[in-house]
C-alpha positions as CSV (number, residue, x, y, z in Angstrom):
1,X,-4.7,13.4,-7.7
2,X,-3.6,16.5,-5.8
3,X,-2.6,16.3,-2.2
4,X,-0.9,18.2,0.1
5,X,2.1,16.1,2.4
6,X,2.5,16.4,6.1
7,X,5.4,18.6,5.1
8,X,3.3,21.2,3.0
9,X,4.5,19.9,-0.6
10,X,2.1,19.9,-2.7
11,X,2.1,16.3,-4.8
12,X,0.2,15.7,-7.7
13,X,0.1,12.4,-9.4
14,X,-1.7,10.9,-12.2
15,X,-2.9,7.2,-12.9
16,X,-0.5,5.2,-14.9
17,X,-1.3,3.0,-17.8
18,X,-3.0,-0.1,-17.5
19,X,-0.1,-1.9,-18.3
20,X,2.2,-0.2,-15.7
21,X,-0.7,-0.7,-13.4
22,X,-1.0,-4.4,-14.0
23,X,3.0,-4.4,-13.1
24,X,2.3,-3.1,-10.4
25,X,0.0,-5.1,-9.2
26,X,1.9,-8.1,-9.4
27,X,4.8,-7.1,-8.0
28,X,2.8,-6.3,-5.4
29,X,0.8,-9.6,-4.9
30,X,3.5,-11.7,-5.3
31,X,5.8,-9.9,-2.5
32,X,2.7,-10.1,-0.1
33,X,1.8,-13.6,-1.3
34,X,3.4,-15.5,1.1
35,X,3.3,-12.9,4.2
36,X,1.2,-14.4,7.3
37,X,-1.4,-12.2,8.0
38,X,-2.8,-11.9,11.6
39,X,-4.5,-9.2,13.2
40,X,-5.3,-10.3,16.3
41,X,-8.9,-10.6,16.2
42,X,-11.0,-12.0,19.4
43,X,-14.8,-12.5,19.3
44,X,-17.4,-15.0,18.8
45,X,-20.1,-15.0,16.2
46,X,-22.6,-11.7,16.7
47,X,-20.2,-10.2,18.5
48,X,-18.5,-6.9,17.4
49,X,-14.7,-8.1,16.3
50,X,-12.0,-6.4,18.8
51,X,-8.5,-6.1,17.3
52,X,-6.2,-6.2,19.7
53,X,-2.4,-4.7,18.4
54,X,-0.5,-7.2,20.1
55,X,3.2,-9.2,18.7
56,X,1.3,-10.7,15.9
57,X,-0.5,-7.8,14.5
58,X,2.6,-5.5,15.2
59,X,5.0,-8.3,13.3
60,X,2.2,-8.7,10.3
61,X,2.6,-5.0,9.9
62,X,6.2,-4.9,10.0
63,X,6.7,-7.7,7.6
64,X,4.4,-5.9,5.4
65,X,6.0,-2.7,5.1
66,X,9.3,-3.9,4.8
67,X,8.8,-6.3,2.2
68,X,7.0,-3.5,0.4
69,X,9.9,-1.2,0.7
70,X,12.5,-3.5,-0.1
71,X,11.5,-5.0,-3.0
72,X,13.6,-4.1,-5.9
73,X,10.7,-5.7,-8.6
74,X,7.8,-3.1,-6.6
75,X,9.9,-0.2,-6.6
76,X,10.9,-0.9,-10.4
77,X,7.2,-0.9,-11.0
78,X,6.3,2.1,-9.1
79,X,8.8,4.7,-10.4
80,X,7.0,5.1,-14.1
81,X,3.8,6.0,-11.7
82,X,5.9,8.6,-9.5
83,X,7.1,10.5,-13.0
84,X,4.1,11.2,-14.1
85,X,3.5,13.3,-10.8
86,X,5.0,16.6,-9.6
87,X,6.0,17.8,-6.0
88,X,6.1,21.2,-5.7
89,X,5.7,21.9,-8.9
90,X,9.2,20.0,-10.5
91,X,8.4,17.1,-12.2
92,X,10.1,13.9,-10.1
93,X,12.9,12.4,-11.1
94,X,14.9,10.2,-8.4
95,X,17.7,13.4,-8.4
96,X,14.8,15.5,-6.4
97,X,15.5,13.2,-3.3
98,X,19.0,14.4,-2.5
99,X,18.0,17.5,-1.3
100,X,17.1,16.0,2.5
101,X,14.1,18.0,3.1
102,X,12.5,16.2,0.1
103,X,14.0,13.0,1.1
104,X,11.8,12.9,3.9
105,X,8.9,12.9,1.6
106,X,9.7,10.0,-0.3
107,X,8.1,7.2,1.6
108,X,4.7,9.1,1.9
109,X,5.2,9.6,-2.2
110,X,5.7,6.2,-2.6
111,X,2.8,5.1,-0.5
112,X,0.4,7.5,-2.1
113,X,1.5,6.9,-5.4
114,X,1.2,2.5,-4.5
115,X,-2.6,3.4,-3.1
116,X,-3.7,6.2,-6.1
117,X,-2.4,3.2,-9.0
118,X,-3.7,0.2,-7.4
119,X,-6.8,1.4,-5.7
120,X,-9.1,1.3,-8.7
121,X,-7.6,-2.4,-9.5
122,X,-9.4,-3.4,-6.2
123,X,-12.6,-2.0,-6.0
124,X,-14.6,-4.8,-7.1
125,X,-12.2,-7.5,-4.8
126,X,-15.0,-7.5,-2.8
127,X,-17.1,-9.8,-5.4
128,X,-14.4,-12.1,-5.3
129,X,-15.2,-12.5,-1.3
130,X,-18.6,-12.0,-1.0
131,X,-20.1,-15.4,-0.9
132,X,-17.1,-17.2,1.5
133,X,-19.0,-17.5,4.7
134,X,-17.0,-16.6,7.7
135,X,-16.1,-19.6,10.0
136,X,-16.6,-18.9,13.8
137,X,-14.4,-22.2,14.4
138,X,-11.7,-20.0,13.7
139,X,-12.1,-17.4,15.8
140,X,-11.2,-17.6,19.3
141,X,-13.0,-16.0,22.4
């Protein structure tokens, strides 16, 4: 995967193992496991959905991204993804990021390096879901 960051770095990554992957994963599920998810959605049955950001949606975010970011087992699991890659052209090693204008790169690395290794894990999630009938009792107008 190539991309070019908001800064004009150019990163390139490439998927990790299976087994690295499957870390990955894990570490991941099991620090989202136990997040309460709530997006603030209002409607009724055969109505369009309308998220509203509100506290809830704002706090399931935050709790998200922070327990992403400081979990010590994800970020262990991530790094042998990350040094496969290159920015710029120099391999990455953790030493890269005290240079301060790369610093500010290194949460967009990390999040496109998380999405690139665990996107092809879930792209059949879907057939896990596809037969739960959604419950209008639990949405409220």
């Amino acid at each position: 995967m190539e991309k070019v960051l908001e800064s004009g770095a150019l990163l390139n990554l490439s998927i990790c193992s299976f087994a690295e992957g499957n870390r990955l994963m894990k570490a991941v599920a099991k620090e989202i496991k136990n997040t309460q998810i709530s997006l603030g959605a209002k409607g009724q049955m055969g109505d369009f959905l309308k998220l509203q950001v509100g506290d809830d949606a704002l706090n399931t975010i935050k709790n998200l991204v922070t327990g992403l970011l400081a979990s010590d087992e994800i970020e262990a699991a991530l790094w042998p993804c990350i040094e496969r890659g290159t920015y710029d052209g120099v391999h990455i090693k953790k030493d890269i990021f005290e240079d301060e204008k790369v610093r500010a790169d290194y949460i967009p690395i990390l999040k496109e390096a998380l999405v690139y290794n665990l996107s092809p894990f879930f792209k059949s999630l879907k057939s896990l879901v596809k037969d739960i009938p959604l419950v209008s009792t639990s949405i409220q107008k």
